[in-house]
C-alpha positions in Angstrom: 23.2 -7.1 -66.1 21.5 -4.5 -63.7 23.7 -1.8 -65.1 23.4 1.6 -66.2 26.6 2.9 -68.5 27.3 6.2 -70.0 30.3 6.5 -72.2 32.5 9.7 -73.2 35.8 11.7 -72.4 36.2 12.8 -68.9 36.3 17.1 -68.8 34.5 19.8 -68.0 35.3 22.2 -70.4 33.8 23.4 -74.2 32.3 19.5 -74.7 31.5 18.2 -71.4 29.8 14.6 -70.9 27.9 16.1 -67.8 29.1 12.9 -66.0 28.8 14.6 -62.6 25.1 15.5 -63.8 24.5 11.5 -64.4 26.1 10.7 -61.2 23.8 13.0 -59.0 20.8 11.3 -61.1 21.6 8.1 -60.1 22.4 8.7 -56.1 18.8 10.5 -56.4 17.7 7.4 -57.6 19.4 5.2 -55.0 18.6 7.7 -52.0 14.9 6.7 -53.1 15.2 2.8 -53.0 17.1 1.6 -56.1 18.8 -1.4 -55.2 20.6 -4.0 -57.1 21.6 -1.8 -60.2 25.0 0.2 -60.8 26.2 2.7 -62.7 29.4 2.6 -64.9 31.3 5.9 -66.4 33.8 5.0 -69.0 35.6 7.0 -71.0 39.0 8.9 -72.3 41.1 11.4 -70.2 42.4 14.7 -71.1 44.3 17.4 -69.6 42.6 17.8 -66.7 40.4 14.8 -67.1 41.9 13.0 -64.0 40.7 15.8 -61.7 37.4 15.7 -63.2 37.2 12.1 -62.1 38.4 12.8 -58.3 35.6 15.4 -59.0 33.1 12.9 -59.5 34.6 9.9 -57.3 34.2 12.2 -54.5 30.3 12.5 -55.3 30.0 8.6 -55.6 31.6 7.6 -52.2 29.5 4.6 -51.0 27.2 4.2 -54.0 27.5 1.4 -56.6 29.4 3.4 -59.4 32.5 2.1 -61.1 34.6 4.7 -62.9 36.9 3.2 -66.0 38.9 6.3 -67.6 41.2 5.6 -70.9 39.0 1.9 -71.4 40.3 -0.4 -73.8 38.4 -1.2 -77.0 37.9 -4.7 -75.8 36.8 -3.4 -71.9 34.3 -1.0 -73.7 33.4 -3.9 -75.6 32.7 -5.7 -72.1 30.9 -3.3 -70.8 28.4 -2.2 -73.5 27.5 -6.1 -73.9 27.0 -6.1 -70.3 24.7 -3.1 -69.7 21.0 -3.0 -69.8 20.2 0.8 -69.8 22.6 3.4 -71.5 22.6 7.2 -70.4 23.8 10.3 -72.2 23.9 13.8 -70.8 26.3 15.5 -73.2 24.4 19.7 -73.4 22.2 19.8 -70.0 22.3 23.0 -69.0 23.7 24.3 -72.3 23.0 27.6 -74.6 26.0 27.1 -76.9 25.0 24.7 -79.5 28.7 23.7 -80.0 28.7 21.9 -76.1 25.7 19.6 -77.1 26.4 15.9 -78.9 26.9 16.9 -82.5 26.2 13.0 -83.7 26.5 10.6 -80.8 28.4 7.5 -81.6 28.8 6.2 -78.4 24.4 6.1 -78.1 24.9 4.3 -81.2 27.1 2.0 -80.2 25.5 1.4 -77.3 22.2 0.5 -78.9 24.3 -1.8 -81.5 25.1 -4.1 -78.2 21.1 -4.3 -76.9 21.3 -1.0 -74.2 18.2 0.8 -74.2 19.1 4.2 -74.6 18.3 6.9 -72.2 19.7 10.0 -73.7 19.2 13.7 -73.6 16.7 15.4 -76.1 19.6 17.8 -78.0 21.7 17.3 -80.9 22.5 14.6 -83.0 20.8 12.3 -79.6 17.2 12.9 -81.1 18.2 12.3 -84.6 19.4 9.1 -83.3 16.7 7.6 -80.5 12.8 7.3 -81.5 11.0 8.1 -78.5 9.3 5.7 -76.8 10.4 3.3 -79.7 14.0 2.2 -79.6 14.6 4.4 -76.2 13.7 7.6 -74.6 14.8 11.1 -74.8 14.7 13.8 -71.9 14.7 17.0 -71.4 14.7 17.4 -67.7 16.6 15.2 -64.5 12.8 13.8 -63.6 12.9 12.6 -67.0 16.2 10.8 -66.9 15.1 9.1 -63.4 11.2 8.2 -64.8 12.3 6.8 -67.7 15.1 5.1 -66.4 12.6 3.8 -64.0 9.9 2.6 -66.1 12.9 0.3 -67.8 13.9 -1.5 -64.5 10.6 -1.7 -63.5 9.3 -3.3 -66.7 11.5 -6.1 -67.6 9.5 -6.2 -70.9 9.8 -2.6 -71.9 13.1 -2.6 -71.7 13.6 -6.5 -73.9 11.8 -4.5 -76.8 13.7 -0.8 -76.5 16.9 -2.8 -76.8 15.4 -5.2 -79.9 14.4 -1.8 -81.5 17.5 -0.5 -80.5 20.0 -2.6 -82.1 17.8 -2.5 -85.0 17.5 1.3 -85.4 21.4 1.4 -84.5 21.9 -0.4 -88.4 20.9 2.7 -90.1 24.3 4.2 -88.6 26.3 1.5 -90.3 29.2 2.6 -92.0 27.6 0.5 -95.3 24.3 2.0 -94.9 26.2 5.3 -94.6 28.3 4.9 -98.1 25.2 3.7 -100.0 23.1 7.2 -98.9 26.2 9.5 -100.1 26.4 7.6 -103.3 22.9 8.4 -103.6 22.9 11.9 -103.1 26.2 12.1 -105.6 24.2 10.1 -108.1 21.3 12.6 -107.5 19.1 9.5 -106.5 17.8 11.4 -103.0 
């Protein structure tokens, strides 16, 4: 579907998902003649995680953003199958190394059901998306809106990020991930 999803906790605090950052992206984007596409935020609540969302919901009046706090498996499930473009934001705007993405699972897992990730150039994110290959990495907003862009617009583009991207998201399988500590035990690295 025309969709756009980000995934991760709702807060503000030490490991913020920069939501509201992802939010203003996308009413840029609308404001300048996006039509048709939406923009889902799913994700756990915390202490303080509701206001967050009234936070953010507030910023979103009239624009087509749906909100799902404290998903099910099986709605995440739903919704990563249904998305075409998957967007990460976790560390904009960050010093402390400890409030970017340490690994990333949810890009992973987003890539594993055919999104084509859009994801923030810090942390574990780059470790994770090959630029240009199995998605795009940004460093600045205007990044997040060209790239994102250049996927709607190319129907193509985006049909061979998200091929690449469920094949790149294998190398984070929980098989391929016992057979690589077996071979640095073994000495075989």
């Amino acid at each position: 579907k025309q969709t756009i999803l980000t995934v991760g906790r709702f807060f503000d605090s030490l490991h913020s998902k920069k939501q509201e950052v992802l939010v203003e992206s996308f009413k840029k984007m609308v404001e300048d003649g996006l039509k048709e596409w939406r923009f889902q935020l799913a994700g756990g609540t915390t202490k303080g995680g509701r206001e967050y969302i009234a936070k953010i919901e507030s910023k979103a009046v009239g624009l087509p953003i749906e909100f799902y706090p404290d998903a099910s498996f099986s709605q995440l499930k739903k919704l990563y199958g249904e998305a075409s473009i998957y967007w990460h934001g976790a560390g904009y705007g960050e010093q402390d190394p400890k409030r970017k993405e340490h690994f990333g699972i949810s890009t992973v897992e987003a890539m594993a059901s055919g999104c084509a990730p859009v994801v923030i150039n810090l942390g574990g994110q780059k470790e994770i998306v090959k630029q240009g290959k199995s998605g795009f990495l940004w460093d600045t907003l205007d990044d997040l809106i060209s790239y994102t862009a250049r996927i709607i617009e190319d129907q193509n583009l985006r049909q061979k990020l998200a091929k690449e991207a469920i094949k790149r998201s294998k190398i984070f399988s929980k098989s391929k991930f016992c057979q690589n500590i077996l071979s640095v035990i073994n000495g075989n690295h």
